[in-house]
LOVEXRO-145449 format. One record per residue (C-alpha): chain; x, y, z. Coordinates in Angstrom, 3 decimals, padded with zeros to 6 digits. Example, Ala and Ser with C-alpha at 12.3 -4.5 7.8 and 13.67 -1.06 7.14 Angstrom:
<recs>
A, 012.300, -004.500, 007.800
A, 013.670, -001.060, 007.140
</recs>
This chain:
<recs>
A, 000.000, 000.000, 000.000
A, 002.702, 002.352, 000.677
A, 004.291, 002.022, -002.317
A, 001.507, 002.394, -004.367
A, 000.488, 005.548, -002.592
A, 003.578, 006.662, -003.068
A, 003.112, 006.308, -006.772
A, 000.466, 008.840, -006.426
A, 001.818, 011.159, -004.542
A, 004.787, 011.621, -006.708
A, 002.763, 011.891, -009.959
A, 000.716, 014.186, -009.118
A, 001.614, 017.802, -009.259
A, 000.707, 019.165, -006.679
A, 000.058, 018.854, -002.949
A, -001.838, 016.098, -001.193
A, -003.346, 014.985, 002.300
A, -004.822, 011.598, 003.618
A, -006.043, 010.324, 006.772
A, -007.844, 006.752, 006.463
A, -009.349, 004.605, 009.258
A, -010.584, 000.961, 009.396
A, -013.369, 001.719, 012.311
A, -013.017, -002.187, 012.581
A, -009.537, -003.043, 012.899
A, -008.308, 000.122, 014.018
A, -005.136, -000.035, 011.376
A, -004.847, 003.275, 009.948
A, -002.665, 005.502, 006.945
A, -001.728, 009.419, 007.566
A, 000.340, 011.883, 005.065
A, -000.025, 014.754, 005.633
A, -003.140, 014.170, 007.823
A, -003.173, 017.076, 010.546
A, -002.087, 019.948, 008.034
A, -004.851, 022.335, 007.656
A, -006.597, 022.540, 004.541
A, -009.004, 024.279, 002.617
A, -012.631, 022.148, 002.617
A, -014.571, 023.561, -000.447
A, -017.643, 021.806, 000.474
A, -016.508, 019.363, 002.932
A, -017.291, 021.650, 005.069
A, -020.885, 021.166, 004.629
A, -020.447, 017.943, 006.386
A, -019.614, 020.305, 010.099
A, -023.028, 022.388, 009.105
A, -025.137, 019.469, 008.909
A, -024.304, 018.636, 012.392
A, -024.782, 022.218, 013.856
A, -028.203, 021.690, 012.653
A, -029.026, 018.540, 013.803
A, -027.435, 019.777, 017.034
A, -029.605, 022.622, 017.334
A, -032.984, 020.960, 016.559
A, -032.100, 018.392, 019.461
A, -031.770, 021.272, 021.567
A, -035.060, 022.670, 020.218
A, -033.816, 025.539, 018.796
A, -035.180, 024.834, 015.540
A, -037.671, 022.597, 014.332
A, -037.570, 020.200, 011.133
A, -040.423, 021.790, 009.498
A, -038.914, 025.753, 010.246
A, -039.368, 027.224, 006.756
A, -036.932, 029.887, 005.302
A, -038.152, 032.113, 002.120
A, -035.764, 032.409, -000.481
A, -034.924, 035.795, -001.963
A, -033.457, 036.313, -005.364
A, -030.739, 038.578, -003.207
A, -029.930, 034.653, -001.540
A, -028.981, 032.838, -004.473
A, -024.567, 032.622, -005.266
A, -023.881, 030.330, -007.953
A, -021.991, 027.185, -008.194
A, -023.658, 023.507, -007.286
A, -027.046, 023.110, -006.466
A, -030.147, 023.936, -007.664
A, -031.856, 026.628, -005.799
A, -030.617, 029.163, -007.865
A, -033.286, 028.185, -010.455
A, -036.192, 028.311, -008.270
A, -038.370, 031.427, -008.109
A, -037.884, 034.147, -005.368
A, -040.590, 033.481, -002.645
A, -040.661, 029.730, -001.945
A, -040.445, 028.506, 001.329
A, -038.169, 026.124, 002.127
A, -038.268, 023.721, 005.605
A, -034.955, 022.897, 007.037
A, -034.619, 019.305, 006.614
A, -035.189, 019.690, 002.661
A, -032.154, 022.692, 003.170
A, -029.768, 020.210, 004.997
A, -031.011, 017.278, 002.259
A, -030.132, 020.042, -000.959
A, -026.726, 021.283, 000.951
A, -025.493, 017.124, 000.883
A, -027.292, 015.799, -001.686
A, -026.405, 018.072, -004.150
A, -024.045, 020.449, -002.303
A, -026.467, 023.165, -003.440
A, -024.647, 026.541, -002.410
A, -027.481, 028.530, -001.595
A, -029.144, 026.349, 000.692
A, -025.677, 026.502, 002.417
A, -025.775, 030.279, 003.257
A, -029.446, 030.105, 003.920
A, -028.504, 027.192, 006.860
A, -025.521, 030.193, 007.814
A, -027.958, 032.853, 007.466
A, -030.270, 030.699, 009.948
A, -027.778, 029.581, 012.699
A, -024.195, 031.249, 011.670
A, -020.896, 030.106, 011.129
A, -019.990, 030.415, 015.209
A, -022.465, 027.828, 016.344
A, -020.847, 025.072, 013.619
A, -017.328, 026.561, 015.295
A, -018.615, 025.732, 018.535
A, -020.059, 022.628, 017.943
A, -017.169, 021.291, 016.498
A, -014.769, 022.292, 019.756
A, -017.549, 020.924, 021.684
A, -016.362, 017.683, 019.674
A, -012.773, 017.922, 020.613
A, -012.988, 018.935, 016.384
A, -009.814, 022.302, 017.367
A, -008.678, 022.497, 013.617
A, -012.183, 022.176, 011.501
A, -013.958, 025.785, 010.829
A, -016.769, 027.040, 009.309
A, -015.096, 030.783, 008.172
A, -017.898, 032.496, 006.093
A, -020.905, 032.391, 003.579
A, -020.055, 030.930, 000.350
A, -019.290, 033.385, -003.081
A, -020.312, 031.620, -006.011
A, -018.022, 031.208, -008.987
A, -016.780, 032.453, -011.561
A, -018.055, 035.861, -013.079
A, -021.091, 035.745, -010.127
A, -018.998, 036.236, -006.714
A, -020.299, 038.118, -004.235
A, -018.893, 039.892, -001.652
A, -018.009, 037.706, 001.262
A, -020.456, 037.674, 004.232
A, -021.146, 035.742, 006.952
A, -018.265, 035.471, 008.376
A, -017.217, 033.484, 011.434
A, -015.707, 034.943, 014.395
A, -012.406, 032.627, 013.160
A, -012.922, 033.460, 009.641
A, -012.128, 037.476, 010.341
A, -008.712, 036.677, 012.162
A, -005.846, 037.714, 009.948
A, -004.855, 034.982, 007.126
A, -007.347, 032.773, 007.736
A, -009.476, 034.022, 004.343
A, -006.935, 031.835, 002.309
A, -009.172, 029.158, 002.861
A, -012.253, 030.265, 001.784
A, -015.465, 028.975, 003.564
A, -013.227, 026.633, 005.537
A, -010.798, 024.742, 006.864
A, -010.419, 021.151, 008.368
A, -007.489, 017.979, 008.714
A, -007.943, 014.745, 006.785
A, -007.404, 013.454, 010.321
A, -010.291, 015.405, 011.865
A, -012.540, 015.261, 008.846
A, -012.211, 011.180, 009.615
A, -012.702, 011.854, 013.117
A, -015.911, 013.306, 012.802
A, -016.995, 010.996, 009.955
A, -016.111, 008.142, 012.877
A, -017.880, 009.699, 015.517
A, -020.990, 009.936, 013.142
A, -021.125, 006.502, 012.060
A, -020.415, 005.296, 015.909
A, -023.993, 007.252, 016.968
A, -022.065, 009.572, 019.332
A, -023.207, 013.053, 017.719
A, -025.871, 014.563, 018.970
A, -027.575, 010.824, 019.416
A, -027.527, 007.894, 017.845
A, -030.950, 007.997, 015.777
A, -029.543, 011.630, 014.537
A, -026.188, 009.874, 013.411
A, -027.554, 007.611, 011.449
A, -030.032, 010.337, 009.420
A, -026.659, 011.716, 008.971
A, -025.297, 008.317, 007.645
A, -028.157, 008.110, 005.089
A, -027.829, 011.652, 003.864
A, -023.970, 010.799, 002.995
A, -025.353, 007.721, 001.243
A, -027.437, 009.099, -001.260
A, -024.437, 012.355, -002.160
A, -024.619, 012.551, -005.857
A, -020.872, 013.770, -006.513
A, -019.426, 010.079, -006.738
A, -016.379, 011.192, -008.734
A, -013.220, 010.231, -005.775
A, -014.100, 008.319, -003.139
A, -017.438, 006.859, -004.613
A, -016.045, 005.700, -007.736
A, -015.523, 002.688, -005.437
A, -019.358, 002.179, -006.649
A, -018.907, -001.755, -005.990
A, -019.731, -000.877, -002.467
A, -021.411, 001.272, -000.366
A, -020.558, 005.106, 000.499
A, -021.588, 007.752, 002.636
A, -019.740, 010.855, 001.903
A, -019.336, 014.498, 000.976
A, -016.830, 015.962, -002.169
A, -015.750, 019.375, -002.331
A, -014.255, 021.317, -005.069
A, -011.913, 024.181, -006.148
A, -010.442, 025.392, -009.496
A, -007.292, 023.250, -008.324
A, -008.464, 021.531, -006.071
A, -010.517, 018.497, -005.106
A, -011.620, 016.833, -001.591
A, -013.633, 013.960, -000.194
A, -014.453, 012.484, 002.965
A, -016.814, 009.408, 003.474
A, -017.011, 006.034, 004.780
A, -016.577, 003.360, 002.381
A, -018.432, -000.262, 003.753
A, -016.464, -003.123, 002.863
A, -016.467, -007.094, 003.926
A, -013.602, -006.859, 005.968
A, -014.406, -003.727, 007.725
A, -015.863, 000.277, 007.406
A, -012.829, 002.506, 006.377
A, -013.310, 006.332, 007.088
A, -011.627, 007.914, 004.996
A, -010.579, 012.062, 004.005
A, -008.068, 013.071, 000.846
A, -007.574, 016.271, -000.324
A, -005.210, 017.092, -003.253
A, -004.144, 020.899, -004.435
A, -002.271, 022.665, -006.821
A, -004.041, 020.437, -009.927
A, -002.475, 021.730, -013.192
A, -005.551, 024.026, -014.355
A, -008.951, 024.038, -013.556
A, -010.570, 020.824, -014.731
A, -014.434, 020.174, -013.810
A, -014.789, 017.337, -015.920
A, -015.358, 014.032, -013.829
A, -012.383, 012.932, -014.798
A, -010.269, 015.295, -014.006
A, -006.734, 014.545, -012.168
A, -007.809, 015.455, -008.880
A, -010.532, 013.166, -008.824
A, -008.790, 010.343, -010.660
A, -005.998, 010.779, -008.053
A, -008.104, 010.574, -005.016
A, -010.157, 007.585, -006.708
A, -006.757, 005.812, -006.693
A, -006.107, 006.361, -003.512
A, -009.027, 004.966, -001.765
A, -008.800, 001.995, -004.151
A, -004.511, 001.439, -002.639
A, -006.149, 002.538, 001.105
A, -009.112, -000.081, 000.698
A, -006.668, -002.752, -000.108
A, -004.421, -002.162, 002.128
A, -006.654, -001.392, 005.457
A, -008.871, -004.355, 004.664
A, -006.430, -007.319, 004.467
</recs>
């Protein structure tokens, strides 16, 4: 396995991280795994639990509707952007469309709702010290906004390099374990959790492995790709985060190299965490 991984590491050109898990066996595989990175929408993954979190605490309810406004919409993923100013949308179909589909706006609406801070604080509450939620997402391309939202971490000096967040392959697998053990915010919420990952259309790294089952969530970047999910084998459930930056130019086919390289990673870390 460590050869092989090594293969990948040293043809691809830029940087990358990996933390993987067997939650069976305990063996595990770490490069790079507690440097800070940026999530794209990994970080998604952190919101989802805020909310859950604050429902339990009945601070929300499932069924809490929030109106979208034209002014709410950012582009990028998801598919909120084409709906018509006015609807009102409950907060489990938000959570559902920000997973599912990693649908932007829904994001910022969830933000808008509960703010960055309470995803901060629920992941320290987690022992989670390097995984933030910073700000409100942009869009792409020629339809960024200005950056709002922000996080109480996301205004401290350098921290905007990463965008809407930042996290460790180690601590995105942490979280991911924690999850699929029932020990956030209770075990019948973990597993809703579980089967949201499972049914996460961007199956491009990680869920190429499409012989087997996945819960996860992908993230993306001009030059950069990320994934974290659980992959359920025979011989054991691997948790496992990658993220590779610094791709050659921005690629958003499928098969770009990012997501061929992290692809051939889980396929090397599956082999060599299941034996």
């Amino acid at each position: 396995m460590d050869r092989n991984l090594a293969g990948v590491v040293r043809n691809f050109p830029g940087t990358i991280s990996v933390y993987a898990k067997n939650l069976d066996t305990g063996k595990s595989f770490a490069l790079r795994a507690d440097d800070r990175v940026r999530t794209a929408s990994t970080i998604k993954l952190p919101i989802m639990v805020a909310v859950f979190q604050s429902v339990a605490e009945g601070k929300a309810q499932w069924s809490d509707t929030i109106v979208l406004r034209d002014q709410d919409k950012v582009s990028g993923s998801g598919v909120l952007r084409e709906l018509s100013e006015g609807v009102a949308l409950p907060l489990r179909d938000l959570v559902h469309l920000m997973i599912v589909v990693s649908d932007n706006t829904a994001t910022n609406l969830l933000l808008s709702r509960f703010g960055a801070d309470s995803v901060n604080e629920r992941m320290e509450a987690l022992g989670l010290k390097n995984t933030r939620s910073l700000r409100k997402i942009r869009g792409d391309g020629n339809a960024l906004k200005e950056p709002e939202g922000w996080s109480e971490e996301g205004r401290k000096p350098g921290n905007e390099r990463y965008g809407i967040g930042y996290s460790t392959p180690r601590e995105m697998a942490m979280l991911l374990e924690m999850i699929e053990s029932g020990k956030v915010v209770s075990p019948e919420a973990s597993r809703q959790m579980i089967a949201i990952l499972e049914r996460q259309q961007f199956k491009d790294g990680i869920g190429r492995q499409w012989r087997l089952k996945v819960a996860s969530k992908s993230g993306a970047l001009d030059t950069l790709r990320s994934d974290a999910g659980i992959v359920y084998t025979k011989r054991g459930r691997v948790a496992i985060a990658i993220t590779v930056d610094g791709m050659r130019e921005p690629d958003w086919s499928p098969d770009n190299e990012g997501n061929k390289a992290i692809a051939r990673i889980t396929g090397h870390l599956l082999e060599g965490l299941t034996q």
